[in-house]
PDB file of N, CA, C and O in Angstrom:
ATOM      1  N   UNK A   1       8.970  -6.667  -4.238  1.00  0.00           N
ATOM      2  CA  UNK A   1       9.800  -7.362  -5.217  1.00  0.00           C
ATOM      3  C   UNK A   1       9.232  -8.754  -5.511  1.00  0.00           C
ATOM      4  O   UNK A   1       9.013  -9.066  -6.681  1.00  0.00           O
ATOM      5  N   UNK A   2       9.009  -9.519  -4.610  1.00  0.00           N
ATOM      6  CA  UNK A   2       7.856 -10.489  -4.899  1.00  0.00           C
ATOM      7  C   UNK A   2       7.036 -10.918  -5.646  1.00  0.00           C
ATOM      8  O   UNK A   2       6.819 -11.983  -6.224  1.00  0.00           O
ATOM      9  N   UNK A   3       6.386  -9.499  -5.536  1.00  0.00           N
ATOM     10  CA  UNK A   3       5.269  -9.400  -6.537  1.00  0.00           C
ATOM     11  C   UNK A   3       5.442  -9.585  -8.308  1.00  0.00           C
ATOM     12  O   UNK A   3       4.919 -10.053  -9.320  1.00  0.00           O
ATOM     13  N   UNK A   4       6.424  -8.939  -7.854  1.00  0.00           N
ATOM     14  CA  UNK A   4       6.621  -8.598  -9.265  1.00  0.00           C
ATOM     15  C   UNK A   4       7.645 -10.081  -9.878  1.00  0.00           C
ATOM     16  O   UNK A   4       7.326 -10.458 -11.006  1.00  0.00           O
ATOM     17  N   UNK A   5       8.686 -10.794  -9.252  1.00  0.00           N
ATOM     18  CA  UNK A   5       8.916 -11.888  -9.809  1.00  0.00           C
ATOM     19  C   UNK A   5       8.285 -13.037 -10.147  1.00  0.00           C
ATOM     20  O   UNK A   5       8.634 -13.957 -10.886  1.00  0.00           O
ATOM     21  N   UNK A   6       6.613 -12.731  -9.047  1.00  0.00           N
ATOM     22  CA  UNK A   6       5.724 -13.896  -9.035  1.00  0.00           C
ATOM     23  C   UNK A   6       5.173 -13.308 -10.226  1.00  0.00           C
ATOM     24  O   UNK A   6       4.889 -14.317 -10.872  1.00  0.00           O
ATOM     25  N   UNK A   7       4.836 -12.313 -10.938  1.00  0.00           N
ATOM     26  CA  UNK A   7       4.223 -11.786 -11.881  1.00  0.00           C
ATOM     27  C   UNK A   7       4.924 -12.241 -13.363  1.00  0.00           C
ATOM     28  O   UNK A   7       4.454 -12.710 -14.400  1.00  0.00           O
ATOM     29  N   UNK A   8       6.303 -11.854 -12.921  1.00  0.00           N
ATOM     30  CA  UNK A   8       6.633 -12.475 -13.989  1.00  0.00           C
ATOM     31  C   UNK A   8       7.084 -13.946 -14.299  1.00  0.00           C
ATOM     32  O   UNK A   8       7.486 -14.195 -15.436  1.00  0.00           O
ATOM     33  N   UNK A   9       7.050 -14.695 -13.578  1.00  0.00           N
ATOM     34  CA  UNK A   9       7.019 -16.025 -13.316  1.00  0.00           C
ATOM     35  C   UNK A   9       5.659 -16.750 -14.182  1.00  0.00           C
ATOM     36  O   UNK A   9       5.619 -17.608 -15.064  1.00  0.00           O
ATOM     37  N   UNK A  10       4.890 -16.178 -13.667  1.00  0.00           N
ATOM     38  CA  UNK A  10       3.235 -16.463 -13.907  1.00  0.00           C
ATOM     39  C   UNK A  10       3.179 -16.063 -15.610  1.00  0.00           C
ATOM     40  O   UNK A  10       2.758 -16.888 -16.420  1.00  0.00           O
ATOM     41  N   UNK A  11       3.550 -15.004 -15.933  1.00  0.00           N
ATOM     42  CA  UNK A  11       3.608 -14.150 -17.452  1.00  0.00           C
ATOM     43  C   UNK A  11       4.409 -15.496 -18.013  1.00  0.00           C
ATOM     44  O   UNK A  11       3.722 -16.298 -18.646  1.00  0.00           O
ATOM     45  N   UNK A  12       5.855 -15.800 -17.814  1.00  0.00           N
ATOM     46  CA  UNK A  12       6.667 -16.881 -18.752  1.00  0.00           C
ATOM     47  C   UNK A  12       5.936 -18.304 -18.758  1.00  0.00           C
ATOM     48  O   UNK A  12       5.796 -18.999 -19.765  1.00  0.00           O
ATOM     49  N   UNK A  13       5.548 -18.586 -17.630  1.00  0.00           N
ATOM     50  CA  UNK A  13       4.849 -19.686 -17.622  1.00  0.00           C
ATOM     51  C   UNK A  13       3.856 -20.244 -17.928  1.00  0.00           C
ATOM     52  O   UNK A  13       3.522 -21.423 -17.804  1.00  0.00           O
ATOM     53  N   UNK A  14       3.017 -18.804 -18.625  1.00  0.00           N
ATOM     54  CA  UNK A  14       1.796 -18.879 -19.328  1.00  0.00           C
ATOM     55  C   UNK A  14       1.663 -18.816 -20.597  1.00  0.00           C
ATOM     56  O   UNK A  14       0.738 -19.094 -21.360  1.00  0.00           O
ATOM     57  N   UNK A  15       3.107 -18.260 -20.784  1.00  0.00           N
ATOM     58  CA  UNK A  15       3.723 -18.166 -22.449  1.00  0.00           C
ATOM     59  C   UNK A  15       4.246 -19.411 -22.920  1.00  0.00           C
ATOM     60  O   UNK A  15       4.185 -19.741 -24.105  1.00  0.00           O
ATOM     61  N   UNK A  16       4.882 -20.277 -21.804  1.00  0.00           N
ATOM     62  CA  UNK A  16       5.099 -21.463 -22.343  1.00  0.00           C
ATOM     63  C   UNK A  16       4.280 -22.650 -22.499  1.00  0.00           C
ATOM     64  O   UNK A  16       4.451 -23.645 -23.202  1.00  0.00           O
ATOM     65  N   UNK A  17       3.249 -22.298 -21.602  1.00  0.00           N
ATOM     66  CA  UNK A  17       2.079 -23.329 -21.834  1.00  0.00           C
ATOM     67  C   UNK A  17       1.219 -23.171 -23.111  1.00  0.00           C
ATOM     68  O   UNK A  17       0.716 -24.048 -23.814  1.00  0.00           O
ATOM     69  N   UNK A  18       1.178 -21.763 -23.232  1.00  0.00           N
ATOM     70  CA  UNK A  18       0.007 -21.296 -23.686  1.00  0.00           C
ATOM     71  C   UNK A  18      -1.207 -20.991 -23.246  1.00  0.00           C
ATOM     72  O   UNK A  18      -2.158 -20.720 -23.979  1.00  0.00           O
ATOM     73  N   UNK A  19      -1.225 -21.022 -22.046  1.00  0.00           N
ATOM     74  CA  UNK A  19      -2.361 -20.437 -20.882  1.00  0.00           C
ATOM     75  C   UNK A  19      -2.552 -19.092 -21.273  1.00  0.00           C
ATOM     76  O   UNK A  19      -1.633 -18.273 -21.301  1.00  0.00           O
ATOM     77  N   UNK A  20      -4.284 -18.729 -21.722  1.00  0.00           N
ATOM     78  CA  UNK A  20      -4.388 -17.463 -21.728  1.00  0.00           C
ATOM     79  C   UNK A  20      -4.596 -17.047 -20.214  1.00  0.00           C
ATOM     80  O   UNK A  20      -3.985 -16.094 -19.730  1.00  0.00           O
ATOM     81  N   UNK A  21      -5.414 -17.750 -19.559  1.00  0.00           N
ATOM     82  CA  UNK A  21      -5.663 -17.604 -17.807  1.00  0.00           C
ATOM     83  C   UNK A  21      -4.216 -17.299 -17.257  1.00  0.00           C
ATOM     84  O   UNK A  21      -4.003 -16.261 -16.631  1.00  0.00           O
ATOM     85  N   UNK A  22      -3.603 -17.876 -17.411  1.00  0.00           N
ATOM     86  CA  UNK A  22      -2.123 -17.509 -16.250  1.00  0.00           C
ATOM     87  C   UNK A  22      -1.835 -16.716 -16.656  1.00  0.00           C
ATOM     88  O   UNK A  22      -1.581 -15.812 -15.860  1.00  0.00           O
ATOM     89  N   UNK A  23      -1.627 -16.380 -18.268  1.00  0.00           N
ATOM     90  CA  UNK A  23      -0.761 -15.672 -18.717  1.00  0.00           C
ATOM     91  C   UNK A  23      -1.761 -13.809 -18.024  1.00  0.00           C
ATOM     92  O   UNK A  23      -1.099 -12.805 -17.760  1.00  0.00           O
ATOM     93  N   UNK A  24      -3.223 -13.852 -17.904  1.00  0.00           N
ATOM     94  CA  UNK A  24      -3.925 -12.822 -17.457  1.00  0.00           C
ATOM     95  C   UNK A  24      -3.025 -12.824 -16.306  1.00  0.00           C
ATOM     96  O   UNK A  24      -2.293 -11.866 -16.060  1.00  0.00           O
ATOM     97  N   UNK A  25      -3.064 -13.795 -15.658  1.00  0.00           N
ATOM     98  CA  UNK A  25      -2.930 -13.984 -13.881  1.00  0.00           C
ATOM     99  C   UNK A  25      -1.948 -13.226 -13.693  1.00  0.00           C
ATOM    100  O   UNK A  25      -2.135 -12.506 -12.712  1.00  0.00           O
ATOM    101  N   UNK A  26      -0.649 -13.007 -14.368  1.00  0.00           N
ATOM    102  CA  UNK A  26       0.623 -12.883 -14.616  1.00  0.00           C
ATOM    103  C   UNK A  26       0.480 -11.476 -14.851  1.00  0.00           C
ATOM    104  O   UNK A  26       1.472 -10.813 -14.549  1.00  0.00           O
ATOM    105  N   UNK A  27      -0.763 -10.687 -15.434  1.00  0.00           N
ATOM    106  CA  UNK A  27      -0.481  -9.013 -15.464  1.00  0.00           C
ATOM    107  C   UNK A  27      -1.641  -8.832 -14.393  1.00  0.00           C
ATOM    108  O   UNK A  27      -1.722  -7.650 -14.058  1.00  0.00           O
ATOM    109  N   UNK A  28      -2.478  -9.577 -13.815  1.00  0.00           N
ATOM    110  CA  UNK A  28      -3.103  -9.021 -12.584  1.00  0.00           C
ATOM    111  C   UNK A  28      -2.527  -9.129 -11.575  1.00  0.00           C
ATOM    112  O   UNK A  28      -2.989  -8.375 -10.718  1.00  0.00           O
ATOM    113  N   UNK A  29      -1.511  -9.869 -11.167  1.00  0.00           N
ATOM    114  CA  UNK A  29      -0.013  -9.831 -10.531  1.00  0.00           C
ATOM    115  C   UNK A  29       0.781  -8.488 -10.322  1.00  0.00           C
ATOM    116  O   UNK A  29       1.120  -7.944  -9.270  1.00  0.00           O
ATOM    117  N   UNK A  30       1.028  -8.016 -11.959  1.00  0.00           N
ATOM    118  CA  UNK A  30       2.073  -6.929 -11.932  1.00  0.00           C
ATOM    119  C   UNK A  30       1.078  -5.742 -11.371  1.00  0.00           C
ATOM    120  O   UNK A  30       1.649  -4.978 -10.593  1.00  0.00           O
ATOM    121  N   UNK A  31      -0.680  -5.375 -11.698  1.00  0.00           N
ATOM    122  CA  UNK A  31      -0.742  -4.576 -11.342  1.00  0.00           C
ATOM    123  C   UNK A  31      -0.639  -4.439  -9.833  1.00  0.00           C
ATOM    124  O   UNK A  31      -0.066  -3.496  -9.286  1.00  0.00           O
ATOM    125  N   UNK A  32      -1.384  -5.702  -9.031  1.00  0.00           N
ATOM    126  CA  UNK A  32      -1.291  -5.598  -7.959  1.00  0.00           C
ATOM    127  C   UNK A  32       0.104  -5.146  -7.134  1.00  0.00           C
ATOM    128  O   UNK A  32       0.079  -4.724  -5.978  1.00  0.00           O
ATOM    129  N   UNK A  33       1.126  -5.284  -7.805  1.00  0.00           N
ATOM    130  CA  UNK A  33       1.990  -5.028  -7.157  1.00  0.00           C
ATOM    131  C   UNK A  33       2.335  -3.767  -7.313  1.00  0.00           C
ATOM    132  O   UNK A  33       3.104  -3.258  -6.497  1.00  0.00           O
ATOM    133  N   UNK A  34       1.764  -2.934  -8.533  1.00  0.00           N
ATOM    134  CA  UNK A  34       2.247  -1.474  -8.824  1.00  0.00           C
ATOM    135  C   UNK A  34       1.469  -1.077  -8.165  1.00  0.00           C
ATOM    136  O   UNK A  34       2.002  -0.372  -7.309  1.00  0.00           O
ATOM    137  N   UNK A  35       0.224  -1.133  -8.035  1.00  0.00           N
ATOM    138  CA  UNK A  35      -0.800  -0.896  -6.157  1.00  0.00           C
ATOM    139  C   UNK A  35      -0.175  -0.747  -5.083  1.00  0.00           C
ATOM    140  O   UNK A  35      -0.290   0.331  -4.499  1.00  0.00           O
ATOM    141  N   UNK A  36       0.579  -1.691  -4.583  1.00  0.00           N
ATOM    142  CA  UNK A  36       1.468  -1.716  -3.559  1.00  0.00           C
ATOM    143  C   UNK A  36       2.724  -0.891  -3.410  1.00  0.00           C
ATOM    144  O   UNK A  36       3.344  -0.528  -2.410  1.00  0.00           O
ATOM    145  N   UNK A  37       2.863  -0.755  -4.351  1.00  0.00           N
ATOM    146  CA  UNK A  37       4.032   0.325  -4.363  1.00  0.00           C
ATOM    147  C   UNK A  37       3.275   1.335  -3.906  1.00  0.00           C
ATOM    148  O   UNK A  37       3.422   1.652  -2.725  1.00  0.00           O
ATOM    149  N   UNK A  38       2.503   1.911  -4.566  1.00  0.00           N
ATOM    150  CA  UNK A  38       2.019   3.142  -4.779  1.00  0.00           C
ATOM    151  C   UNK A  38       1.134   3.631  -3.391  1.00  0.00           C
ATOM    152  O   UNK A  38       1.090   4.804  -3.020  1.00  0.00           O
ATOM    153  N   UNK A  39       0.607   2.771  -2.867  1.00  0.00           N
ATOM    154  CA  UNK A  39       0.819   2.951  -1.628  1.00  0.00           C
ATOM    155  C   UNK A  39       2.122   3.340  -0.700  1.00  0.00           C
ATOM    156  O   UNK A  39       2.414   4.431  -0.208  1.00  0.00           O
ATOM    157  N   UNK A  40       2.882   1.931  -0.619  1.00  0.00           N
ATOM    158  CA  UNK A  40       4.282   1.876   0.248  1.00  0.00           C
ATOM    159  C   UNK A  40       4.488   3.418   0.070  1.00  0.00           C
ATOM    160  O   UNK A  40       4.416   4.138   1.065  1.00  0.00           O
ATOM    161  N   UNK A  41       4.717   3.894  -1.041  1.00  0.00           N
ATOM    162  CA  UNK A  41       5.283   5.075  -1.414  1.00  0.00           C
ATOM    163  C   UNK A  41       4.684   6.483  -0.758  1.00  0.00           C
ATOM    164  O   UNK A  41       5.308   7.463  -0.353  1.00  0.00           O
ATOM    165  N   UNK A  42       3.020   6.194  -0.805  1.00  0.00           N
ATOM    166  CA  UNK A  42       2.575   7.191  -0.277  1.00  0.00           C
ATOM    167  C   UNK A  42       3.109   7.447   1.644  1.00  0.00           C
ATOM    168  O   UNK A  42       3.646   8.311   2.337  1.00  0.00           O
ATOM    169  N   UNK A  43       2.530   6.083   1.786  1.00  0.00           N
ATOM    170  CA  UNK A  43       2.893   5.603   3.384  1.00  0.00           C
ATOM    171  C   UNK A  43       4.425   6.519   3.444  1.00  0.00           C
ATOM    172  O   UNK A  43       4.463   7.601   4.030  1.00  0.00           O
ATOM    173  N   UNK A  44       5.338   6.080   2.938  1.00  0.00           N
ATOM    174  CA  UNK A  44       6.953   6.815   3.436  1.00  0.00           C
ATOM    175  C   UNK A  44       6.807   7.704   3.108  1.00  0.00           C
ATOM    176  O   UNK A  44       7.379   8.182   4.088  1.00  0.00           O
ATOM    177  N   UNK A  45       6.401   8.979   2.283  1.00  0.00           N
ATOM    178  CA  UNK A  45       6.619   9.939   2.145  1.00  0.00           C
ATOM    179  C   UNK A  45       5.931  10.950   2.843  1.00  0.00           C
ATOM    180  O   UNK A  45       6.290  12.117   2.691  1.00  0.00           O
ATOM    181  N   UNK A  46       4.955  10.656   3.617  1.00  0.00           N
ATOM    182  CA  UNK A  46       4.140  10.758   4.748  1.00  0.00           C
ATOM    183  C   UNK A  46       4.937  10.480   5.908  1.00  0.00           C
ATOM    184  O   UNK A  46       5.033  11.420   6.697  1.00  0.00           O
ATOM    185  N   UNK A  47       5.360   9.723   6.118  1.00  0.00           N
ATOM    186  CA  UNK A  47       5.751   8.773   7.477  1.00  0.00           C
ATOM    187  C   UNK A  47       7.831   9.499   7.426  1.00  0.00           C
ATOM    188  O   UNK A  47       8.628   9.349   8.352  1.00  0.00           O
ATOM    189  N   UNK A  48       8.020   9.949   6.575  1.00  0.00           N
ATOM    190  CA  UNK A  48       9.831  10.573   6.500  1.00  0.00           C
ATOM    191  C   UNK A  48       9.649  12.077   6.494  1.00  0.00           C
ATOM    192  O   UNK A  48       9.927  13.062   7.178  1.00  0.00           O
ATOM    193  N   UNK A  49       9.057  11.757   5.402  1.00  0.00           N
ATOM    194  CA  UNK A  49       9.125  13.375   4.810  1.00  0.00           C
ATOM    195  C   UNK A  49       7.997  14.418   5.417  1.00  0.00           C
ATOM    196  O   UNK A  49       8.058  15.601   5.080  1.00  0.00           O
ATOM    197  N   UNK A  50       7.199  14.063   6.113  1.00  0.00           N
ATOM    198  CA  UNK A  50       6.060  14.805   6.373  1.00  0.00           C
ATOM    199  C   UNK A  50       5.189  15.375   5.294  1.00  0.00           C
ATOM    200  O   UNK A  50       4.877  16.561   5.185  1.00  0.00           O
ATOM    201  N   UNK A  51       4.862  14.465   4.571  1.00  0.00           N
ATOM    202  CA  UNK A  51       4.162  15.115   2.566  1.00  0.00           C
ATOM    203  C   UNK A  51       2.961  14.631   3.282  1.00  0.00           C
ATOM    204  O   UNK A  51       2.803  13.423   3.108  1.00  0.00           O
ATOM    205  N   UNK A  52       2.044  15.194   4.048  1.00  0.00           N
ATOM    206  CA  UNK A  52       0.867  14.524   4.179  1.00  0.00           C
ATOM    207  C   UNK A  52      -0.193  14.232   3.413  1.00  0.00           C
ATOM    208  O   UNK A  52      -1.226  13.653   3.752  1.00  0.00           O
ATOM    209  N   UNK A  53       0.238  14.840   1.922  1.00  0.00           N
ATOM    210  CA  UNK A  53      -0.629  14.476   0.734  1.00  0.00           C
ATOM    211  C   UNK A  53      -0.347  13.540  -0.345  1.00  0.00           C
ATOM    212  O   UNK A  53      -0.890  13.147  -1.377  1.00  0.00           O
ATOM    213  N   UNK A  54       0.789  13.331   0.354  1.00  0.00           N
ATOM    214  CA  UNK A  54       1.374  11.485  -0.211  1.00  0.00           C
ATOM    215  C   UNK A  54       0.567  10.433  -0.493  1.00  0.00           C
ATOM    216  O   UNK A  54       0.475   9.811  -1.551  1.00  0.00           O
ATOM    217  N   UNK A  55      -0.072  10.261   0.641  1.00  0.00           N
ATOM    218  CA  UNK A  55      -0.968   8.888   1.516  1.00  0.00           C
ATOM    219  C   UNK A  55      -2.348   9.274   0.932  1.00  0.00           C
ATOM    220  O   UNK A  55      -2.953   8.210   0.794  1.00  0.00           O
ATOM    221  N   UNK A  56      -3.132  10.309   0.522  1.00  0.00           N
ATOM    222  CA  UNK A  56      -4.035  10.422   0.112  1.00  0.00           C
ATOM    223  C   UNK A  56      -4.103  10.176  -1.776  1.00  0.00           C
ATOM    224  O   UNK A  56      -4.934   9.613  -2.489  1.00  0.00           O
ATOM    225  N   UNK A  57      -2.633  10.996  -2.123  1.00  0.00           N
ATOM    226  CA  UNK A  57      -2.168  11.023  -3.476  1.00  0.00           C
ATOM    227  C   UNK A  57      -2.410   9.445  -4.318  1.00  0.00           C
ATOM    228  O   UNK A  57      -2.932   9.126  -5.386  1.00  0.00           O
ATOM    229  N   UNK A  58      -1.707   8.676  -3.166  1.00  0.00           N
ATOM    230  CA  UNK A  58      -1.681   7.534  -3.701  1.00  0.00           C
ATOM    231  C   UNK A  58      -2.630   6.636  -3.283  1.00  0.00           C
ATOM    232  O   UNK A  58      -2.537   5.438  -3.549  1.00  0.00           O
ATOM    233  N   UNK A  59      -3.809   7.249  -2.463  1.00  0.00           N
ATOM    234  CA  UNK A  59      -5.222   6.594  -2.457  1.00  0.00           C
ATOM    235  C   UNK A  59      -6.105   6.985  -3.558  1.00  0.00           C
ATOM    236  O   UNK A  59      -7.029   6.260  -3.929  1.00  0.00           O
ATOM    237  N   UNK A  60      -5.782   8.352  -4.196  1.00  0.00           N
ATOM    238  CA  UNK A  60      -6.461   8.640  -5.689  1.00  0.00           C
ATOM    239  C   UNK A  60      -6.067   7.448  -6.579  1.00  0.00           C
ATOM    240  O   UNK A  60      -6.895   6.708  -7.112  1.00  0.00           O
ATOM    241  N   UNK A  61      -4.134   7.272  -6.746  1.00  0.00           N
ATOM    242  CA  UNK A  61      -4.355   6.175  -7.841  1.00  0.00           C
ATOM    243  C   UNK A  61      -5.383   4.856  -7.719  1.00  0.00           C
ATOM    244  O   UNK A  61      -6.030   4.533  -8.715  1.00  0.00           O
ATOM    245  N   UNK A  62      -5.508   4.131  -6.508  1.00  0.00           N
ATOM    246  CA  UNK A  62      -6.229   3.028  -6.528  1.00  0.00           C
ATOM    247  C   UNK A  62      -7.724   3.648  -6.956  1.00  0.00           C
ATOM    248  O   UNK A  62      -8.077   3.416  -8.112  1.00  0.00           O
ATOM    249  N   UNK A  63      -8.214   4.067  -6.493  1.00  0.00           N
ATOM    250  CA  UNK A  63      -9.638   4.760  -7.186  1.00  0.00           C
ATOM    251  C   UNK A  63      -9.162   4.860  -8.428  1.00  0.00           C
ATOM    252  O   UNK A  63      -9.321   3.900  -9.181  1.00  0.00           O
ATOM    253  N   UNK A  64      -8.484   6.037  -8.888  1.00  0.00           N
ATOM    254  CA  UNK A  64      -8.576   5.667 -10.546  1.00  0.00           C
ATOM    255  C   UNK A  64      -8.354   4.291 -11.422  1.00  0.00           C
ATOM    256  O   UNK A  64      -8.496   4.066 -12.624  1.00  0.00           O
ATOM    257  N   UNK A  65      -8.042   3.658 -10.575  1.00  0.00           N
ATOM    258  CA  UNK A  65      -8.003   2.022 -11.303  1.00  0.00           C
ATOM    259  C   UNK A  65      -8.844   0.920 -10.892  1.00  0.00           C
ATOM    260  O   UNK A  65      -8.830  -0.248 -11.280  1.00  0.00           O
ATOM    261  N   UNK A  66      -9.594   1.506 -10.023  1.00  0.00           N
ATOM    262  CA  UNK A  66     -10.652   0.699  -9.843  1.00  0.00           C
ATOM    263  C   UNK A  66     -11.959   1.652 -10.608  1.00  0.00           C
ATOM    264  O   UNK A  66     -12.528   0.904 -11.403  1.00  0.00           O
ATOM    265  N   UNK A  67     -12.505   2.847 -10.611  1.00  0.00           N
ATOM    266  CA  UNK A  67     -12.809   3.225 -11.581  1.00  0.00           C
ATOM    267  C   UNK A  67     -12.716   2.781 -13.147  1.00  0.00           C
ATOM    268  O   UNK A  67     -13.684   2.373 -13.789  1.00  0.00           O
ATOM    269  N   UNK A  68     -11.493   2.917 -13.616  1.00  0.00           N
ATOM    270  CA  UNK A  68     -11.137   1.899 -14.720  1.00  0.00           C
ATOM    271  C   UNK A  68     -11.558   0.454 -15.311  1.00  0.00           C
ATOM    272  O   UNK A  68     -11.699  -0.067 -16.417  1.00  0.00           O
ATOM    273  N   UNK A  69     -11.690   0.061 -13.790  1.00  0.00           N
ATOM    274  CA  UNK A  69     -12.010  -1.861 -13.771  1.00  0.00           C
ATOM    275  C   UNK A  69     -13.888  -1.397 -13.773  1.00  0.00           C
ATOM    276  O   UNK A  69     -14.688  -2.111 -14.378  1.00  0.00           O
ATOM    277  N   UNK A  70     -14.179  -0.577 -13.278  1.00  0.00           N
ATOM    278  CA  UNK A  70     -15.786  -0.827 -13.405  1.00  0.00           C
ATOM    279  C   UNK A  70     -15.993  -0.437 -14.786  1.00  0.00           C
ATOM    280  O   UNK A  70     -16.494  -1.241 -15.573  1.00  0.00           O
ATOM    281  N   UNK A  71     -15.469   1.351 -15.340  1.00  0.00           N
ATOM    282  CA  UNK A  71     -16.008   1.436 -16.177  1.00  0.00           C
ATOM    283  C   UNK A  71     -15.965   0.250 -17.524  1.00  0.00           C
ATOM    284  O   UNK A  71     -16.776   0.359 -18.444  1.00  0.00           O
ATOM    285  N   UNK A  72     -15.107  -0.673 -17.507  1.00  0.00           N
ATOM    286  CA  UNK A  72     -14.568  -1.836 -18.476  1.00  0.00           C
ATOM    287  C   UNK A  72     -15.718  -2.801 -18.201  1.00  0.00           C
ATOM    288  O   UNK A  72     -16.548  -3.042 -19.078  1.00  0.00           O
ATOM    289  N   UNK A  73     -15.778  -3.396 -16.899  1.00  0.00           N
ATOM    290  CA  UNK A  73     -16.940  -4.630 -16.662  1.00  0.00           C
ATOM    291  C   UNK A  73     -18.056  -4.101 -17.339  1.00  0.00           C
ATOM    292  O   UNK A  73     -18.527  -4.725 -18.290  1.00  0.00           O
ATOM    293  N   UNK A  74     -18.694  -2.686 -16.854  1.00  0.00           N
ATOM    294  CA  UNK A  74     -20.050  -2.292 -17.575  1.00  0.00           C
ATOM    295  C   UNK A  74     -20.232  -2.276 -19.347  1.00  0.00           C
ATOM    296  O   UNK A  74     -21.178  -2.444 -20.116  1.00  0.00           O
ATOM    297  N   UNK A  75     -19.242  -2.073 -19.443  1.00  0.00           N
ATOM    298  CA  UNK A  75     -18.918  -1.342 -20.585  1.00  0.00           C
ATOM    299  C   UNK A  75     -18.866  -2.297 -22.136  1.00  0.00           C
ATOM    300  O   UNK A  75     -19.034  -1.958 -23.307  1.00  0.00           O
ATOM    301  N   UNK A  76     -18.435  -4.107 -21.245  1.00  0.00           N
ATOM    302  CA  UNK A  76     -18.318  -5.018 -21.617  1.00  0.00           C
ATOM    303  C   UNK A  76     -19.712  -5.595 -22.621  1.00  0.00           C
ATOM    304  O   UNK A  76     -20.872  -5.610 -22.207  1.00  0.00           O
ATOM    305  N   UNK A  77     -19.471  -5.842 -23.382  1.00  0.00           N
ATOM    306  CA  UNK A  77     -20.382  -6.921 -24.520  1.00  0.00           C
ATOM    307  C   UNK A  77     -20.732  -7.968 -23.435  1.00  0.00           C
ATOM    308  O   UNK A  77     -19.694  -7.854 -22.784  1.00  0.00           O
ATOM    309  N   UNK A  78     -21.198  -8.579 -23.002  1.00  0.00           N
ATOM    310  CA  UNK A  78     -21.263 -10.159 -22.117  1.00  0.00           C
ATOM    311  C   UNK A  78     -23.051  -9.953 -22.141  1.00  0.00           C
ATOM    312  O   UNK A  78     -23.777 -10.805 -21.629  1.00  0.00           O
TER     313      UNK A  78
END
């Protein structure tokens, strides 16, 4: 929950400045925290339920989004 109020904290506060940097900071925030979920999530449903393909399930999402983040850097004009 944290995460996500510091996220959006960071998002309003970058809107009111006009910070394009914070205002980034502010959705690299939210994802990090939808990361964390998505873990937490795998972790309990593993750890209650006995889904032992929970914890792996939700080690695919981080690969697919870090996948994502490379294919973008390469992919980039710079």
């Amino acid at each position: 929950m944290v995460m996500f109020a510091l996220a959006f904290g960071k998002a309003r506060t970058g809107a009111a400045l006009d910070n394009p940097v914070l205002k980034t900071e502010g959705r690299v925030t939210l994802i990090d925290g939808l990361l964390a979920v998505a873990v937490l999530v795998g972790l309990v449903l593993n750890a209650l339920a006995g889904l032992w393909w929970a914890d792996p399930a939700a080690g695919y999402v981080l690969v697919y989004y870090a996948l994502r983040e490379v294919r973008e850097i390469f992919s980039s004009d710079r």
